[in-house]
C-alpha positions as YAML, in Angstrom:
chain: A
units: angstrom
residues:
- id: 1
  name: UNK
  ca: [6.83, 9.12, 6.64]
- id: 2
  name: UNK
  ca: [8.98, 11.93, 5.61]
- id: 3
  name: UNK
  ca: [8.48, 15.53, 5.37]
- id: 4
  name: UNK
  ca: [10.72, 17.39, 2.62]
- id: 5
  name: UNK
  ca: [11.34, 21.29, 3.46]
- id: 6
  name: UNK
  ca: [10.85, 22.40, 0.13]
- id: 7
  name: UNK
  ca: [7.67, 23.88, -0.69]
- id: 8
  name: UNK
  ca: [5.03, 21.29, -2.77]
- id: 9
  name: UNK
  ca: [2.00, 23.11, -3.99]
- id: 10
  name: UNK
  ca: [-1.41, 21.13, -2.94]
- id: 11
  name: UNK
  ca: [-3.30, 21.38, -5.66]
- id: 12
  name: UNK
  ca: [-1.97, 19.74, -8.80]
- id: 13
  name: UNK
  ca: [-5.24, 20.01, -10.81]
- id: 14
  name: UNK
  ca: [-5.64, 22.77, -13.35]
- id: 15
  name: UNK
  ca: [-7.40, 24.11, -15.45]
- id: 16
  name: UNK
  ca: [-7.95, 22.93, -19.11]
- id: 17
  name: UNK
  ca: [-5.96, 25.15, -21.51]
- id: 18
  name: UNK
  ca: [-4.98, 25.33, -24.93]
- id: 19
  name: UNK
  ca: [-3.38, 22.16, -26.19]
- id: 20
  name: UNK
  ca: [0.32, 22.09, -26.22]
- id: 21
  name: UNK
  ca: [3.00, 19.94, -27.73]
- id: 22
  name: UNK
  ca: [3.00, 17.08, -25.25]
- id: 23
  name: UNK
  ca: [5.59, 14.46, -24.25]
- id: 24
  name: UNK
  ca: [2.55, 11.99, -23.40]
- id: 25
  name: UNK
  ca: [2.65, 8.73, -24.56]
- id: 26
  name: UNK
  ca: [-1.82, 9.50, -25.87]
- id: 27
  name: UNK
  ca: [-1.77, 12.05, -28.44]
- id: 28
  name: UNK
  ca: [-5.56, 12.07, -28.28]
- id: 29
  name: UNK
  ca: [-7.84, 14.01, -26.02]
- id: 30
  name: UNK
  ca: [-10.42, 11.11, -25.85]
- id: 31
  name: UNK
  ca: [-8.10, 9.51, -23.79]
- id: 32
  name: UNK
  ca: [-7.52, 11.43, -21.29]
- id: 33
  name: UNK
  ca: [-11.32, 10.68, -19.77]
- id: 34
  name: UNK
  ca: [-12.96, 8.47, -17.66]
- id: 35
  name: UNK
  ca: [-16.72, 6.63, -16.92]
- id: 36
  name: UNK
  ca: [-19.06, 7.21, -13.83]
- id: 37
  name: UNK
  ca: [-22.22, 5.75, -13.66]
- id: 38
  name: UNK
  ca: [-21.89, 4.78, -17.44]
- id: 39
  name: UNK
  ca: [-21.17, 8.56, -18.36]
- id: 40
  name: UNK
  ca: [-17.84, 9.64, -19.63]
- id: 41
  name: UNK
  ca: [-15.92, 12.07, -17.62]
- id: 42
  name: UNK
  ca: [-12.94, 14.23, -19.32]
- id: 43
  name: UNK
  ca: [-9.96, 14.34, -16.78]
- id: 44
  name: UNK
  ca: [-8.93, 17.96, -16.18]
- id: 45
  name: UNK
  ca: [-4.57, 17.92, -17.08]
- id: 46
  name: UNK
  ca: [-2.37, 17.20, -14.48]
- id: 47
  name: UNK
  ca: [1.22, 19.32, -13.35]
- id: 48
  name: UNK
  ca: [3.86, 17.39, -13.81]
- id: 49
  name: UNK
  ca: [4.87, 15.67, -10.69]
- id: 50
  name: UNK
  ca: [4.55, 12.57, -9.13]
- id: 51
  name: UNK
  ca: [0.93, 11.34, -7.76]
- id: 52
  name: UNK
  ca: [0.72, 8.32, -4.93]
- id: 53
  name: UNK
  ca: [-2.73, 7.32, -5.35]
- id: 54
  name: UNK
  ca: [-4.48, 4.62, -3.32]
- id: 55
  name: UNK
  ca: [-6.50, 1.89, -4.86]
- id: 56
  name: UNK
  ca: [-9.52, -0.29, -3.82]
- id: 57
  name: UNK
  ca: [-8.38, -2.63, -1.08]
- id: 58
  name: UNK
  ca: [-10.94, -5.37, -2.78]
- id: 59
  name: UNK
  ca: [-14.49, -3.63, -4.02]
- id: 60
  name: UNK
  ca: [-13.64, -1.80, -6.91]
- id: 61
  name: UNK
  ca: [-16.39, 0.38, -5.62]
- id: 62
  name: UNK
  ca: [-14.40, 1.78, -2.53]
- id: 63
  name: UNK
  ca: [-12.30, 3.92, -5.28]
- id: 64
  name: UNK
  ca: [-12.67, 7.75, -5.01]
- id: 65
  name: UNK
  ca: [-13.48, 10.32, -8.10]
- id: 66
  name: UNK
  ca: [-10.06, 12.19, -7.58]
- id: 67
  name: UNK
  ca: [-7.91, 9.13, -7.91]
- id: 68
  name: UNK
  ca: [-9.90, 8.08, -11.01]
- id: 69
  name: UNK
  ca: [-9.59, 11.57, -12.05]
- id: 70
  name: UNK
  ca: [-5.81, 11.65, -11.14]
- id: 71
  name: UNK
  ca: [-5.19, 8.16, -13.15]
- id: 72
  name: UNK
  ca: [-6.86, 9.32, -16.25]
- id: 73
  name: UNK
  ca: [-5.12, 12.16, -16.88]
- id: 74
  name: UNK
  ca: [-1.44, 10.83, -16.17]
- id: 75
  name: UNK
  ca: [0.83, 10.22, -18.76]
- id: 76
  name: UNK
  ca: [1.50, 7.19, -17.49]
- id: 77
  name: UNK
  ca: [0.71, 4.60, -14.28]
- id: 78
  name: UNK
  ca: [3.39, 2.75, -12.58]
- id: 79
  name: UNK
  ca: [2.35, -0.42, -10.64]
- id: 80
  name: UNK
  ca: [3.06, -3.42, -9.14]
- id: 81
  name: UNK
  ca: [1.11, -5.66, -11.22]
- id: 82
  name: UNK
  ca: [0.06, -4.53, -14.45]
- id: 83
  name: UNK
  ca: [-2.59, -7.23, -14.67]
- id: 84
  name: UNK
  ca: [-4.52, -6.14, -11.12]
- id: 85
  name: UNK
  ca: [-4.33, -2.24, -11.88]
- id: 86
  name: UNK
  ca: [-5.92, -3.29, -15.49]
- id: 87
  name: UNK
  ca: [-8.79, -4.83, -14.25]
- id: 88
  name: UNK
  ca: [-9.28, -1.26, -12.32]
- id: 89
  name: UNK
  ca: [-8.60, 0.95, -15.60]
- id: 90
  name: UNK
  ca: [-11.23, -1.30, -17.24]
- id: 91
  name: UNK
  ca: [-14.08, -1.00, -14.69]
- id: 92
  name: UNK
  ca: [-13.54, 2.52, -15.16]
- id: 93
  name: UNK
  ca: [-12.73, 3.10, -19.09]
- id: 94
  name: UNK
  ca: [-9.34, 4.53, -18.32]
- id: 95
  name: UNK
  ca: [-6.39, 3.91, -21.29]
- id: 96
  name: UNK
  ca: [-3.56, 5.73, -19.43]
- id: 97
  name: UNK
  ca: [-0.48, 3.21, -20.11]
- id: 98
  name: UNK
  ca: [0.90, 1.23, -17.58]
- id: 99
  name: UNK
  ca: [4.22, 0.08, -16.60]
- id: 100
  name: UNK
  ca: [5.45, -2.41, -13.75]
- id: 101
  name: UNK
  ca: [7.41, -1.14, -10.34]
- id: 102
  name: UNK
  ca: [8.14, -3.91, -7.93]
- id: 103
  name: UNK
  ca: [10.41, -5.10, -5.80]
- id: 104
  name: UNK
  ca: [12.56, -7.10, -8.58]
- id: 105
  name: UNK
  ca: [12.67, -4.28, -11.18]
- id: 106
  name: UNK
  ca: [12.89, -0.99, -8.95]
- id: 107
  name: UNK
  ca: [16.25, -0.30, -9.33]
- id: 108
  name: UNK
  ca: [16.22, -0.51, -12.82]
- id: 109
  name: UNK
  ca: [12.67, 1.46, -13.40]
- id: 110
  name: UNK
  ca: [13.47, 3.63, -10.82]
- id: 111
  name: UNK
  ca: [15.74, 5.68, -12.95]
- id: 112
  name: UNK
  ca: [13.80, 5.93, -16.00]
- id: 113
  name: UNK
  ca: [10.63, 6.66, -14.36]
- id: 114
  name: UNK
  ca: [12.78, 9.65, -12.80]
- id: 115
  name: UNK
  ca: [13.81, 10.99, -16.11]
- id: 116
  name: UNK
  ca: [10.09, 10.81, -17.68]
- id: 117
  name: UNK
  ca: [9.47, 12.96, -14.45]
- id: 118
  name: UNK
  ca: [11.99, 15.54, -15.11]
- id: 119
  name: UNK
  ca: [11.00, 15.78, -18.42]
- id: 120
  name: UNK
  ca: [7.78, 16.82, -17.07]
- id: 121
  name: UNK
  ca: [5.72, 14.09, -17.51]
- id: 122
  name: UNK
  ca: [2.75, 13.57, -14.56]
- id: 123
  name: UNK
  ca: [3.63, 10.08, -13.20]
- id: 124
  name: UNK
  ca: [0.71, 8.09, -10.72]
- id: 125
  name: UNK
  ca: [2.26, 5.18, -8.49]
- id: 126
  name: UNK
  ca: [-0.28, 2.61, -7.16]
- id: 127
  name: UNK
  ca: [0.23, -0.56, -5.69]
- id: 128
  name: UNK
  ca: [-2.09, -3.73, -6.30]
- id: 129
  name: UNK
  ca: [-4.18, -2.90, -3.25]
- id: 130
  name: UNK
  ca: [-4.38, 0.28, -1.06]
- id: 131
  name: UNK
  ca: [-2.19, 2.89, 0.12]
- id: 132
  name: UNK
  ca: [1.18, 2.89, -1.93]
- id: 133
  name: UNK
  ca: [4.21, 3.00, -0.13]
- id: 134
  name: UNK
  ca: [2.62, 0.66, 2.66]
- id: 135
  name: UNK
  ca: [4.54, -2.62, 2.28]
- id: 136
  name: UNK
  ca: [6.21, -1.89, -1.32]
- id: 137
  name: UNK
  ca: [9.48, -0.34, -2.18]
- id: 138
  name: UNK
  ca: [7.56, 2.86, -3.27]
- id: 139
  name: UNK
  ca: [9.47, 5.13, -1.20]
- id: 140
  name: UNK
  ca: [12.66, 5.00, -2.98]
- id: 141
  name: UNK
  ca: [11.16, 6.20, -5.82]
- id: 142
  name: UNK
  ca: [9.59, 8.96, -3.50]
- id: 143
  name: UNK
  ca: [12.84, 9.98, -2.16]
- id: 144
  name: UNK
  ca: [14.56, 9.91, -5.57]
- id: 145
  name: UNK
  ca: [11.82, 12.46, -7.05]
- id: 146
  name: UNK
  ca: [12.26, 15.19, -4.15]
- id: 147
  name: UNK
  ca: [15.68, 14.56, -4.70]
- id: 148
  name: UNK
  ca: [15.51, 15.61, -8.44]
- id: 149
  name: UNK
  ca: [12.73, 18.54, -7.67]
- id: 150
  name: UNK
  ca: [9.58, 17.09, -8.75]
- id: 151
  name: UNK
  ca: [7.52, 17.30, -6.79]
- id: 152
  name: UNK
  ca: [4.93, 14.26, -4.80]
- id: 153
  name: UNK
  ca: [1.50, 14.61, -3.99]
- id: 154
  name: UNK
  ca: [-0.59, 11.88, -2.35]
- id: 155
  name: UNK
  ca: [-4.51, 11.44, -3.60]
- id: 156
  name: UNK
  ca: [-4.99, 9.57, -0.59]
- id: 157
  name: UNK
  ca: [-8.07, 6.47, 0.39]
- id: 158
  name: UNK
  ca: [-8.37, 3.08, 0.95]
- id: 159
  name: UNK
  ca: [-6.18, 2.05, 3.45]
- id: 160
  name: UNK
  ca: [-6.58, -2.05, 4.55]
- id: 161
  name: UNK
  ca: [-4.85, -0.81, 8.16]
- id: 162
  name: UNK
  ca: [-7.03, 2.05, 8.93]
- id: 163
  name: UNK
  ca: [-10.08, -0.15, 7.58]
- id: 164
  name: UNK
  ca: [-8.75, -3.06, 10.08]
- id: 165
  name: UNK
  ca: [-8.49, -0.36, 12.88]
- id: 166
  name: UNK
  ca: [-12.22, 0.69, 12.39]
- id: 167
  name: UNK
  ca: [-14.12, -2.61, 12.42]
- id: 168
  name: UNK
  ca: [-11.68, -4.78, 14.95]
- id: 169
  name: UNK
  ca: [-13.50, -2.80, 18.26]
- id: 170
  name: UNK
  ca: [-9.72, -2.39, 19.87]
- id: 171
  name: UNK
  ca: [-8.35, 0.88, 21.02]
- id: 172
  name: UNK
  ca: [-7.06, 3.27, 17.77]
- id: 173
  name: UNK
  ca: [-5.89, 6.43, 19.37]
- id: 174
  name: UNK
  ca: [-2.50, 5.43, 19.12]
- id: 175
  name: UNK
  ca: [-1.13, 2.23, 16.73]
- id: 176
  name: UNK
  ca: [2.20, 0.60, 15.36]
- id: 177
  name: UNK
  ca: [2.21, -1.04, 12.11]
- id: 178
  name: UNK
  ca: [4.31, -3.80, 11.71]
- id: 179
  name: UNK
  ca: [3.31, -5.20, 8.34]
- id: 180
  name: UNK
  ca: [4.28, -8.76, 7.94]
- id: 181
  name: UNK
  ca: [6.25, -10.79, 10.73]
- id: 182
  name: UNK
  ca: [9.39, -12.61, 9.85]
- id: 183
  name: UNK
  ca: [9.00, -15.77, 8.47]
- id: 184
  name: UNK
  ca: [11.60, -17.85, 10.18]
- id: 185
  name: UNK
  ca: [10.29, -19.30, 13.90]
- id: 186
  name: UNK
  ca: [12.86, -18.02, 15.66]
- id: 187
  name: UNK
  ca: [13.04, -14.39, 14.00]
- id: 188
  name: UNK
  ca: [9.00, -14.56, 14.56]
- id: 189
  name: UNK
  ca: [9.35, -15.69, 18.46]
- id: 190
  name: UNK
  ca: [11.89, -12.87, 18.75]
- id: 191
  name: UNK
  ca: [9.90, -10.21, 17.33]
- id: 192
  name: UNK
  ca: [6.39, -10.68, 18.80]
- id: 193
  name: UNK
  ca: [8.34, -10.64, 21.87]
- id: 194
  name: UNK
  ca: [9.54, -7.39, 21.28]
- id: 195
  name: UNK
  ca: [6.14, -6.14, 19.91]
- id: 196
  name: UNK
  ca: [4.13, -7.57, 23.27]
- id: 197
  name: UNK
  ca: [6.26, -4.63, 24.94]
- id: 198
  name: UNK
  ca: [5.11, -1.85, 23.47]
- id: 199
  name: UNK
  ca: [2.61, 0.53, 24.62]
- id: 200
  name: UNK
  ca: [-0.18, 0.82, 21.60]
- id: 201
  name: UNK
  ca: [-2.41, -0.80, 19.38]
- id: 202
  name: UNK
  ca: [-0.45, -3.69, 17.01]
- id: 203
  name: UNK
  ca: [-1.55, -4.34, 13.52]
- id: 204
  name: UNK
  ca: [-0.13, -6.66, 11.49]
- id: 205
  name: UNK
  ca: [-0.37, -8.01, 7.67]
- id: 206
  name: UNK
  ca: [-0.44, -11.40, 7.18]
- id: 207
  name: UNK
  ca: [-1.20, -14.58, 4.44]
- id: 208
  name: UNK
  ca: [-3.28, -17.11, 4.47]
- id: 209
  name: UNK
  ca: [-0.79, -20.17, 4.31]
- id: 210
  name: UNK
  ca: [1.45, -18.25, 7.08]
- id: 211
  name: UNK
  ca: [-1.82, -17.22, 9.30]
- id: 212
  name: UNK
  ca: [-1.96, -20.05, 11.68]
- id: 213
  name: UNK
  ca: [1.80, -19.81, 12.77]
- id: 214
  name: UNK
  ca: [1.79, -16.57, 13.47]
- id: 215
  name: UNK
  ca: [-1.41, -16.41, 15.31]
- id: 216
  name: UNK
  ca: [0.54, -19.47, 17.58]
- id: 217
  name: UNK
  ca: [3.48, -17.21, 18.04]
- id: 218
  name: UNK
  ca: [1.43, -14.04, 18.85]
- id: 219
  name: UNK
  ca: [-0.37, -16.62, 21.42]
- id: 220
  name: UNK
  ca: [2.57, -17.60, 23.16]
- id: 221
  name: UNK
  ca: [3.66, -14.37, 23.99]
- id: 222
  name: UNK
  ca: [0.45, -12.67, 25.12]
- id: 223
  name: UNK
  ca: [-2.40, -14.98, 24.92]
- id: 224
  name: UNK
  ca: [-4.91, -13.45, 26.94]
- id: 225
  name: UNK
  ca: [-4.45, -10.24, 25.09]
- id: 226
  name: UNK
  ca: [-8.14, -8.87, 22.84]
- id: 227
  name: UNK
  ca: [-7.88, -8.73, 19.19]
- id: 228
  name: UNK
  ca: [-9.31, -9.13, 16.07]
- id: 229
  name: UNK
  ca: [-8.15, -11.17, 12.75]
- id: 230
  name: UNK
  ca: [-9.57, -9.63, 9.33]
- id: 231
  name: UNK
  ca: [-10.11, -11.49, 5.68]
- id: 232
  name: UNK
  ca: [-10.91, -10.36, 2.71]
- id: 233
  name: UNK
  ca: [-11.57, -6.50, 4.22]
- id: 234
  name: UNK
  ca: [-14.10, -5.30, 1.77]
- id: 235
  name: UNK
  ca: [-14.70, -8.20, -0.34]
- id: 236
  name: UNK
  ca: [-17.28, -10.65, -0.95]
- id: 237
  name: UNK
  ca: [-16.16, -13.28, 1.68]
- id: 238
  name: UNK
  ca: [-15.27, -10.36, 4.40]
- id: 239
  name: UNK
  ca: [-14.83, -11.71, 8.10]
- id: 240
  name: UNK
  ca: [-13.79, -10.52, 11.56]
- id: 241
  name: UNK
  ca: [-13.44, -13.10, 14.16]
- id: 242
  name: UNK
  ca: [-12.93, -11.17, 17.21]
- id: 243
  name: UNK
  ca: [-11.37, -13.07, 20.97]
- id: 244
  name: UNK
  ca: [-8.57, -13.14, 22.85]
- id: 245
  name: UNK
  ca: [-5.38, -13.92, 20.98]
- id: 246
  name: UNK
  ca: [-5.21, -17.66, 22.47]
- id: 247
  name: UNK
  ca: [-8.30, -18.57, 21.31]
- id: 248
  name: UNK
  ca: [-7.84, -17.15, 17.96]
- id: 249
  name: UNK
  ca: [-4.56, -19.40, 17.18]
- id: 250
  name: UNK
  ca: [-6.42, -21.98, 18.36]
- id: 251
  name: UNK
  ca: [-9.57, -21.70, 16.21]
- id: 252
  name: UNK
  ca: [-6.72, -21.18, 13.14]
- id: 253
  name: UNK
  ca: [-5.14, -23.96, 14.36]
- id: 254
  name: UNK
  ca: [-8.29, -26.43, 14.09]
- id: 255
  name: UNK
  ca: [-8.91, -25.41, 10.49]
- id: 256
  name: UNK
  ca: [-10.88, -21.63, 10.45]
- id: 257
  name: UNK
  ca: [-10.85, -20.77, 6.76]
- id: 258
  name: UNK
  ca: [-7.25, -19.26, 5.88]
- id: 259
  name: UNK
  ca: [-7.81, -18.46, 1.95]
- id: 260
  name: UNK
  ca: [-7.52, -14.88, 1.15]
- id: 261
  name: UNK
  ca: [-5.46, -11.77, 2.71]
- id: 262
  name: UNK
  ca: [-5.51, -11.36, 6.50]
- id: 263
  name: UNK
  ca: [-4.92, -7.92, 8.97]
- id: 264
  name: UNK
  ca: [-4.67, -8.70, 12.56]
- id: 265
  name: UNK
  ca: [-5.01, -6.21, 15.14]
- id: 266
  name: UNK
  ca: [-4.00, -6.48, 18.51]
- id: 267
  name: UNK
  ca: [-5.05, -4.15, 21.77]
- id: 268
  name: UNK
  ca: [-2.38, -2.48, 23.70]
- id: 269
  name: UNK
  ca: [-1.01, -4.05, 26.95]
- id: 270
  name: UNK
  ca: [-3.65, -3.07, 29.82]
- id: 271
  name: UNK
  ca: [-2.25, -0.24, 31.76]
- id: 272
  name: UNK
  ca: [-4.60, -1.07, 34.34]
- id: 273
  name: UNK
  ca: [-3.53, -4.24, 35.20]
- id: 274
  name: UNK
  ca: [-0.21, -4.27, 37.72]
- id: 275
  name: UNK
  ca: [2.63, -6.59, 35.97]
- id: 276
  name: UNK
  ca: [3.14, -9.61, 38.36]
- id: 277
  name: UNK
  ca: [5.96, -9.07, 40.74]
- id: 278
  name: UNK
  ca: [9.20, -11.51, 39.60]
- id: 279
  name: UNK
  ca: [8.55, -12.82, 43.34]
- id: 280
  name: UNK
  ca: [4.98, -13.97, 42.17]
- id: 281
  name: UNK
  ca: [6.31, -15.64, 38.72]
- id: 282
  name: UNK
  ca: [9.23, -17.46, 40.63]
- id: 283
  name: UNK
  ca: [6.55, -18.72, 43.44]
- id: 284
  name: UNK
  ca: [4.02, -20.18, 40.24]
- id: 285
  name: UNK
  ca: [7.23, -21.23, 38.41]
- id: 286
  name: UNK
  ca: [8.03, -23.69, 41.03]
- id: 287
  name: UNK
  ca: [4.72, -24.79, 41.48]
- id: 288
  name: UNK
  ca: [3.62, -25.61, 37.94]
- id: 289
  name: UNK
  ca: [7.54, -27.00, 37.42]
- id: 290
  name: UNK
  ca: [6.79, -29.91, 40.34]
- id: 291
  name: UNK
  ca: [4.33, -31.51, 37.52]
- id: 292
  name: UNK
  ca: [4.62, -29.97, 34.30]
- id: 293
  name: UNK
  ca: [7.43, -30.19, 31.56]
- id: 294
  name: UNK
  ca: [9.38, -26.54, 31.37]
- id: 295
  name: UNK
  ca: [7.56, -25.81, 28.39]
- id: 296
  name: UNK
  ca: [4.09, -26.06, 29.97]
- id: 297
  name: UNK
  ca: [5.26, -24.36, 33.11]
- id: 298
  name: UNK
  ca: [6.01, -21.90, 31.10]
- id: 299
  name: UNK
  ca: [3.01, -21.45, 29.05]
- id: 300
  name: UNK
  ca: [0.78, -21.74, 32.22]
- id: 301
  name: UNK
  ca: [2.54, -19.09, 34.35]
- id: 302
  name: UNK
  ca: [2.28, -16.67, 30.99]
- id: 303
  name: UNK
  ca: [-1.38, -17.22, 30.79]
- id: 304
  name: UNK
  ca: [-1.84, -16.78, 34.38]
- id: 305
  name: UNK
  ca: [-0.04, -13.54, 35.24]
- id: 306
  name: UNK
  ca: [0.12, -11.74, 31.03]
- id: 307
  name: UNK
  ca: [3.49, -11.67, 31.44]
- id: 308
  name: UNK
  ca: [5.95, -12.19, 28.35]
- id: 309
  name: UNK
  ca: [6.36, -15.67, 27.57]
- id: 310
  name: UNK
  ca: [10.19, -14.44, 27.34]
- id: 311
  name: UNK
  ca: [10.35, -13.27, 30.32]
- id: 312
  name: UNK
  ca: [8.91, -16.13, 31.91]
- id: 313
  name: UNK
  ca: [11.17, -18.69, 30.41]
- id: 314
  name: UNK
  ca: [14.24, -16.94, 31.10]
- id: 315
  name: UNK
  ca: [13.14, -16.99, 34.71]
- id: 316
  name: UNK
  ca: [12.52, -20.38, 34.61]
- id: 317
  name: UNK
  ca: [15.58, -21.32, 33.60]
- id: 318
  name: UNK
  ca: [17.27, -18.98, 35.97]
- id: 319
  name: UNK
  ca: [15.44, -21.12, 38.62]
- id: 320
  name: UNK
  ca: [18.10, -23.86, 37.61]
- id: 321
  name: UNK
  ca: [16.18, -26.93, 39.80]
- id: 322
  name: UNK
  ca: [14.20, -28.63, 36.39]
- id: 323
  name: UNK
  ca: [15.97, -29.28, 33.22]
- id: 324
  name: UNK
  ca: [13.34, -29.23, 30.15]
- id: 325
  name: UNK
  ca: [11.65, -32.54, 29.68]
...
């Protein structure tokens, strides 16, 4: 997150005054409106500027008034999918135009969007679920827009991290999102192995055809560590499974239901618990070595003392007395 030292004023909302000549794409007034509880609301006009307004993360309930508010009276709605941010507009009666930003068009939308700006048009970004900017390429167009003046307000609320946070039951006073792991299994292995080191709360975004392999490599590194894998946060099918990382993978691994979008949140290393001494890992090294494969040694002597699986193996093959089998 970035702070800009120019000055933004925090409240964007005004209000109504006499009609003006108006570079809006909706001439009409009726437009400009939108439906609570079956009863028509008129949206108050925006300033121009740019709005980054979360979106339900799954219940189309979970929306608040002042982003339905905020979309209604834009000139226009930039998203990643126009056919998920329609099914919102519907539920809700709102005919503010949309127009795609993604990952494969930004740099070509990015500069028009930037001129409708400066002409003083009152542009919302939203992303198909959630918080924008949060795993999408939304901050370019953020940085582009202080760059040209206009100014950025956020209309902030669901948020499928901070949602993850509050059920999972793991430590939140300090967190690092990652979003999604690589998806190579060597550029995975490497990561989680830097990720086991650090001192706070993990969370992580992940899908459901890519859940059970990186619940595995999570495992390997710390598998006694607590956490908790979400699906479908707010929806129908909603579930928390809640264990120790090993058991998760392995519950994932013997076929727990993968369809749907997936959070996992992982507790900080255990500040209480002394870090074996390398004496201690060489002396369980050799033991589990006289009968196991390297591999297993390995896996046994992480499990045993927490330490990283890296770690382990490299002193296992610093040991130099077993080849892997």
């Amino acid at each position: 997150m970035t702070w800009p030292n120019a000055a933004i004023k925090v409240t964007r909302m005004v209000d109504p005054r006499p009609a003006e000549k108006s570079q809006s794409d909706r001439k009409d007034a009726g437009a400009r409106s939108y439906l609570v509880a079956d009863r028509t609301v008129a949206a108050r006009p925006l300033e121009p500027g740019l709005y980054l307004v979360a979106t339900p993360i799954g219940n189309l309930g979970d929306v608040t008034l002042r982003a339905l508010e905020t979309l209604a009276a834009a000139d226009l709605i930039a998203c990643e999918d126009t056919r998920i941010t329609a099914r919102l507009l519907e539920r809700y009666g709102i005919r503010t135009p949309l127009t795609p930003y993604h990952d494969h068009n930004a740099a070509t939308a990015r500069p028009k969007l930037i001129k409708r700006l400066v002409d003083g048009a009152a542009v919302a970004l939203v992303s198909d679920a959630g918080t924008p900017l949060v795993s999408d390429p939304g901050y370019k167009l953020v940085r582009a827009a202080q760059e040209a003046g206009v100014g950025v307000t956020a209309v902030p609320g669901p948020s499928a991290v901070l949602a993850a946070l509050a059920v999972a039951g793991l430590p939140t006073d300090r967190f690092f999102f990652e979003g999604f792991l690589p998806a190579k299994d060597a550029a995975r292995r490497a990561r989680v192995a830097e990720l086991a080191r650090l001192p706070a709360t993990l969370v992580l975004f992940e899908s459901g055809p890519r859940i059970a392999d990186a619940l595995a490599a999570l495992a390997a590194e710390m598998p006694q560590r607590a956490a908790a894998v979400c699906r479908e946060l707010t929806k129908l099918h909603e579930e928390v499974r809640r264990g120790d990382l090993g058991s998760l993978a392995r519950e994932y691994a013997q076929g727990a239901e993968t369809r749907g979008e997936f959070v996992i949140v992982i507790a900080p290393p255990d500040a209480a618990t002394p870090e074996a001494a390398p004496e201690e890992i060489d002396a369980l090294l050799r033991q589990a070595l006289r009968t196991q494969t390297l591999k297993d040694a390995v896996a046994a002597v992480t499990q045993a003392t927490g330490a990283p699986r890296r770690d382990v193996y490299r002193r296992a093959l610093a040991l130099g007395k077993v080849a892997p089998r």
